[in-house]
N, C-alpha and C positions, 0 to 999 in steps of 0.2 A: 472623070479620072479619080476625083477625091470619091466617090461615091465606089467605087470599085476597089480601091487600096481599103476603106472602111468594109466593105463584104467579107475581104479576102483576111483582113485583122479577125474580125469575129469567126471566120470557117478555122482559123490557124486555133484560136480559142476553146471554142466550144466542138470543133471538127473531131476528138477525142474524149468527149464527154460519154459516160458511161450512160446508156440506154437502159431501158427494163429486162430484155431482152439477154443483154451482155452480164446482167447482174444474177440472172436465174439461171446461165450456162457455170456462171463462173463456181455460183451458190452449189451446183449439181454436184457438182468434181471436187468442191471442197468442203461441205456445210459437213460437218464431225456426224450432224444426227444422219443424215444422210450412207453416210459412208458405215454407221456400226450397222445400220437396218441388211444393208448389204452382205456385211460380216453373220450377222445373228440369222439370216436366211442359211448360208454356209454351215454356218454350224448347227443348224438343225436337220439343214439335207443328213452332215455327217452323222449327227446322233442318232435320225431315220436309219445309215446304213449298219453302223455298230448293232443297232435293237435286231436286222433283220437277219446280220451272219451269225447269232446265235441258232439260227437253226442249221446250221451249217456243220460237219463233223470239227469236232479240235482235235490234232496232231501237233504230239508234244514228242521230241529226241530227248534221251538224256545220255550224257558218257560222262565217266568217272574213271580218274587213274590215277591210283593208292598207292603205296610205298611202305611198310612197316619193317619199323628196326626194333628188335628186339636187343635189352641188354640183359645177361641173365646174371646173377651174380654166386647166387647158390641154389642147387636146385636138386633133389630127390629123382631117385627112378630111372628108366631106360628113355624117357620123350626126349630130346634135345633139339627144340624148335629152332629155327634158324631164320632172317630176313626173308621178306618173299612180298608179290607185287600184285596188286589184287587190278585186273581192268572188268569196267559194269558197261553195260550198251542198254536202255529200253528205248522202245517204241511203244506208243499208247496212242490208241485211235478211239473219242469217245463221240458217240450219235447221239444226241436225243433224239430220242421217240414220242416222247410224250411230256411238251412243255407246255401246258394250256396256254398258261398267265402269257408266253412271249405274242402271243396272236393277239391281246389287248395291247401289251407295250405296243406292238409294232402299228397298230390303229392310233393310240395315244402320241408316238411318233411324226403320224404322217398328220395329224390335226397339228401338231405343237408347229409344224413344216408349213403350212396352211394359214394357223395363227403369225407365225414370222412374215409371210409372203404378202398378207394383208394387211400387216403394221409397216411393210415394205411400199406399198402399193397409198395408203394412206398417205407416207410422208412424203411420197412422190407428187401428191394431191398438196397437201400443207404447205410444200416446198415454193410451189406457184401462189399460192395465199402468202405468206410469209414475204416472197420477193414484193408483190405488189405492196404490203403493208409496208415494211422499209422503206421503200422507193417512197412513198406516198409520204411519209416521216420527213424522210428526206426533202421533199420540195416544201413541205410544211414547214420545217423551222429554216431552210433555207430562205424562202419567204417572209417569217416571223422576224429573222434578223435584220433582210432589208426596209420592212416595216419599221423596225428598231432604230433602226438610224435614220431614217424620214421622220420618226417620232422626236430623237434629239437633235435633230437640225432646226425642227420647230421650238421646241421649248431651249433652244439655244438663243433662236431670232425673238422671242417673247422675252428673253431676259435679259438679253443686250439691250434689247429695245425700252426694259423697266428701269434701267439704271442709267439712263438718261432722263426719260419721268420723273423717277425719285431723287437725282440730284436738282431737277429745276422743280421740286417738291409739286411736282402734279399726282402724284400717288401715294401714298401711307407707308408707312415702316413695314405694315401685316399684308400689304398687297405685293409690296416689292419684294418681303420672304417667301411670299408665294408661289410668288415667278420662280425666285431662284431655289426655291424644295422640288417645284415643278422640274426643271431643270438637272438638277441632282439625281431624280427620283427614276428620271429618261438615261442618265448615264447607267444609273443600275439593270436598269431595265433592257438595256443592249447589254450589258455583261451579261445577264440570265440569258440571252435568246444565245448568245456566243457558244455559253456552257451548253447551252438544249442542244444545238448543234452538233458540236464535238461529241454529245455522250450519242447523240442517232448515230453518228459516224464508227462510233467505238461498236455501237449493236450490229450497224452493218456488216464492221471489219469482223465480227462474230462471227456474223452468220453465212459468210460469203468467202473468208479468208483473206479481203483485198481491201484496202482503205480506197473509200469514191469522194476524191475530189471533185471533180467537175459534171454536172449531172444535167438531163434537161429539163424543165418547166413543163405543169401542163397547160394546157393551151382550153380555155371554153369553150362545149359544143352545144351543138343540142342534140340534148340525149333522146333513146330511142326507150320510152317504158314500158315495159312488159305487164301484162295483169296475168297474174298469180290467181292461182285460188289454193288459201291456206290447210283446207284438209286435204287436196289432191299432195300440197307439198309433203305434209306431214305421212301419208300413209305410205307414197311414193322413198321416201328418205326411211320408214322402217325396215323397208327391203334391201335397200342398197347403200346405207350410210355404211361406211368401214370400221365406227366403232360398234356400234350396233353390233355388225359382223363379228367383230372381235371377239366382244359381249357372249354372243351365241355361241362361237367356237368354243371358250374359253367352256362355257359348261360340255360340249364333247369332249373335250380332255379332259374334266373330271370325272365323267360319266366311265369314258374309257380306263381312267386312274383305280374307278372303286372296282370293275369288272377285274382288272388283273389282279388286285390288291385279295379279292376271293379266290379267285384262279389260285397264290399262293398257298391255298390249305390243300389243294387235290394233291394226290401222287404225283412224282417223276417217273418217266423211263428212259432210261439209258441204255445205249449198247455199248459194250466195251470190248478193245479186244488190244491184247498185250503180247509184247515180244518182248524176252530179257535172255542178256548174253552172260555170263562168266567166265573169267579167264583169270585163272590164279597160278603162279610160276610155282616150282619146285621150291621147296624150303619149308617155311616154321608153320607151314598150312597145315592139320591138324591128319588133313587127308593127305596130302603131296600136292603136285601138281593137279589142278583141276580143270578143264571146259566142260563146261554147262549151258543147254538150250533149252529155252523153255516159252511157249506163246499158251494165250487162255482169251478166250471170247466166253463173255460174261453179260448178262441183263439184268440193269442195276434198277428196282424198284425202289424208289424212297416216299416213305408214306410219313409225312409231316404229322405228329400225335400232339406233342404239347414245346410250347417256345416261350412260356411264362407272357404268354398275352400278350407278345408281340405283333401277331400279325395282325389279329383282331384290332388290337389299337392301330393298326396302319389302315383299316378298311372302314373303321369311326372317323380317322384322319382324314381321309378321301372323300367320305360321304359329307364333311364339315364343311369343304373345300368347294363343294357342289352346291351347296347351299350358298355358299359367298359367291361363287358366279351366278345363281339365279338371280341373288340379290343385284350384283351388278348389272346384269343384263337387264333388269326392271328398271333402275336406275338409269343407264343410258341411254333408254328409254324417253325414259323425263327431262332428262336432259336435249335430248334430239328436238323435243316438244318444244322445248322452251326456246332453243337455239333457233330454231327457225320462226317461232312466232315471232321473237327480237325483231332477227333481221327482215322477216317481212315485213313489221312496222317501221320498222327504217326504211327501206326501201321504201313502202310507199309517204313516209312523211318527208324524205328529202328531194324527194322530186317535185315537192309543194315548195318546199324552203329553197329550192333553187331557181326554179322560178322567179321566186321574190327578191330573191337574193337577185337576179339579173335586174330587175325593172330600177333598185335601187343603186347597183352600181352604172347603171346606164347615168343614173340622176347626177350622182356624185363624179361622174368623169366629166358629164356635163359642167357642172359649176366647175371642177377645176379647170377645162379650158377657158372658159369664161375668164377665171381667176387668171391666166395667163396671160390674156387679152390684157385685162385689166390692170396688171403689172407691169407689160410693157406700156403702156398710153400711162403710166405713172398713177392710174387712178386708185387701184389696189396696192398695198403695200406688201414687202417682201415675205413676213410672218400671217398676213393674209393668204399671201397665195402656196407657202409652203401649208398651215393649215388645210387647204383644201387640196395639197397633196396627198397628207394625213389620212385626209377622209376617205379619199378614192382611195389609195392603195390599202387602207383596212378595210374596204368596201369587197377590192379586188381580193385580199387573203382571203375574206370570210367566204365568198361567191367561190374560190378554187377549193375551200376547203369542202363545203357545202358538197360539190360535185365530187371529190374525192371520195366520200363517207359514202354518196350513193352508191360509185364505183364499185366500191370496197362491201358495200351491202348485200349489190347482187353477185359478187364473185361469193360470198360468204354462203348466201344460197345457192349457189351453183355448186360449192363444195359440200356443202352437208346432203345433197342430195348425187354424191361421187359421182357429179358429171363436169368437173374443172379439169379445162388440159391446155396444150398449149396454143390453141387458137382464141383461147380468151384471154390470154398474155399479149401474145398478138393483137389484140384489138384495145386492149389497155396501152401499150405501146405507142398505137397510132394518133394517141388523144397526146402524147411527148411532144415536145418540139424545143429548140434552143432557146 
């Protein structure tokens, strides 16, 4: 019965503990980068449609309606103008016919559309790296802190245990300070891991919108390791990494930039064609009364001769532009290289270190049962066997963190080659437990 009211304590506990899972739906709906990528796609569809209804006719109305008062005071001759009411009507319908430059904007458009869609598409990919790194933060100084206080419960039991020595003068002035700096040096040392704490919490409430109190642990597996071969990663990830991508686009948009920025020096043609109405009442109108009709269809040629170097500096402008994306795209490049040989040496150097990492936290769990043994049957002493709690539970942080990094290695690989979704969340997940 005791054993069941204890199950049902810890389910009531930990039964609302935020999962990896719940932290990458929440991150979805709220993470700010998230939500502007969304926006900046929006507004690039829009800017697409604006570029494309310029080739579209404009229809423009206008109406006017005037009023003049004439005062006259002195005035010569037989004219005797009088007040009178002037009303205007136009209709103006104008076509381009020949807008070269808009056929580049509207290509420049639909990459710039492309470029958003794949900075879209990208953080959708980050968004699951990101979750996982936080979560992993999370159990880390979670961790660290209850490390911290196993650490000053020992160098508590060490300096209680000195100031009975040194008052029956079995130890030195410089050993019993030592104890008790040791001691001092352990309460500091749980303040820091407290502060690490709070400030991952503050990144999470960042990045997710929602403060995560209660969270789960991971649990040691044994991992499944994959062999890699470093230039299949690397040539593979040229093709489909999303900055790369970016990279690449970005020079289509400037390539497109410099075509229309020439395009600007060709003629225009336009079709025009107008309606205008007049309606002047009787009175100080010079004529009388007047209506007036009048429409004209017109072909309006504009041939661009000189703008003081305008344009020409705008298509130096573009071509400069083009060059800073080659440059980039070289560079992200290098970077792509680099990012992945990292994490392929990590990956494969912590699947060594964890390993080892297990053979010695095996050892060290060992001696501390033993040490419990030996605490009960009175043979070990209390700062004995807390000690060898010490040991094993820094045993056990280094050994989860060890398997975290590798985690975290091969998601890191699996993103830079844009193949991270949400079944490797899902399997990161599975490794949680209470």
């Amino acid at each position: 019965m005791r054993n069941i009211l204890l199950s049902l304590l810890l389910f009531s506990i930990n039964g609302y503990a935020t999962d990896l899972i719940s932290l990458y739906d929440r991150a979805k709906q709220h993470n700010i980068d998230i939500l502007n990528n969304q926006i900046n796609v929006d507004i690039a569809n829009e800017s697409l449609k604006q570029t494309k209804s310029t080739v579209f006719p404009e229809i423009n109305f206008n109406a006017r309606a005037s009023e003049t008062t004439i005062e006259r005071y002195k005035s010569s001759g037989t004219y005797s103008p009088a007040n009178y009411d002037r009303d205007t009507y136009n209709l103006s319908i104008r076509q381009p016919l020949l807008h070269l430059y808009v056929f580049d904007e509207i290509k420049k458009a639909k990459s710039t559309l492309e470029q958003n869609e794949i900075t879209k598409s990208n953080s959708d990919s980050l968004l699951i790296l990101e979750s996982v790194r936080n979560y992993f933060n999370l159990i880390k100084y979670n961790n660290k802190l209850d490390l911290s206080r196993a650490e000053s419960d020992y160098r508590k039991s060490k300096y209680l245990a000195a100031i009975k020595l040194y008052e029956r003068g079995s130890i030195s002035q410089e050993e019993y300070e030592t104890f008790m700096n040791d001691f001092e040096s352990s309460k500091n040392q749980l303040i820091l891991s407290e502060n690490d704490l709070t400030k991952i919490k503050n990144d999470v409430y960042i990045f997710s919108g929602k403060e995560l109190h209660d969270i789960n642990d991971i649990e040691l597996a044994e991992l499944d390791h994959k062999a890699f071969d470093l230039d299949s990663l690397i040539n593979s990830a040229y093709l489909s990494n999303n900055t790369v991508r970016m990279s690449k686009n970005s020079m289509t948009i400037n390539r497109n930039e410099i075509a229309a920025q020439k395009s600007r020096h060709y003629p225009t043609v336009d079709l025009v064609a107008e309606y205008n109405y007049l309606d002047i009442t009787q009175g100080g109108s010079q004529f009388g009364a007047t209506t007036r009709e009048d429409s004209s269809i017109s072909l309006v040629l504009n041939l661009p001769i000189f703008n003081g170097g305008y344009q020409s500096s705008k298509i130096k402008e573009a071509r400069l532009k083009y060059q800073k994306a080659r440059l980039d795209h070289k560079n992200s490049r290098r970077i792509l290289k680099k990012d992945i040989t990292n994490s392929f040496n990590n990956y494969n150097a912590n699947i060594q270190l964890y390993e080892t990492s297990l053979m010695k936290l095996e050892t060290s769990k060992k001696k501390y049962k033993n040490s419990q043994i030996g605490y009960e049957k009175g043979i070990y002493s209390n700062s004995q066997m807390l000690g060898a709690k010490v040991d094993y539970l820094s045993s056990l942080f280094d050994t989860k963190n060890i398997m975290m990094d590798y985690l975290y290695s091969e998601l890191t690989l699996e993103y830079l080659q844009n193949n991270l979704d949400t079944s490797s969340l899902r399997r990161i997940n599975s490794y949680l437990v209470w």
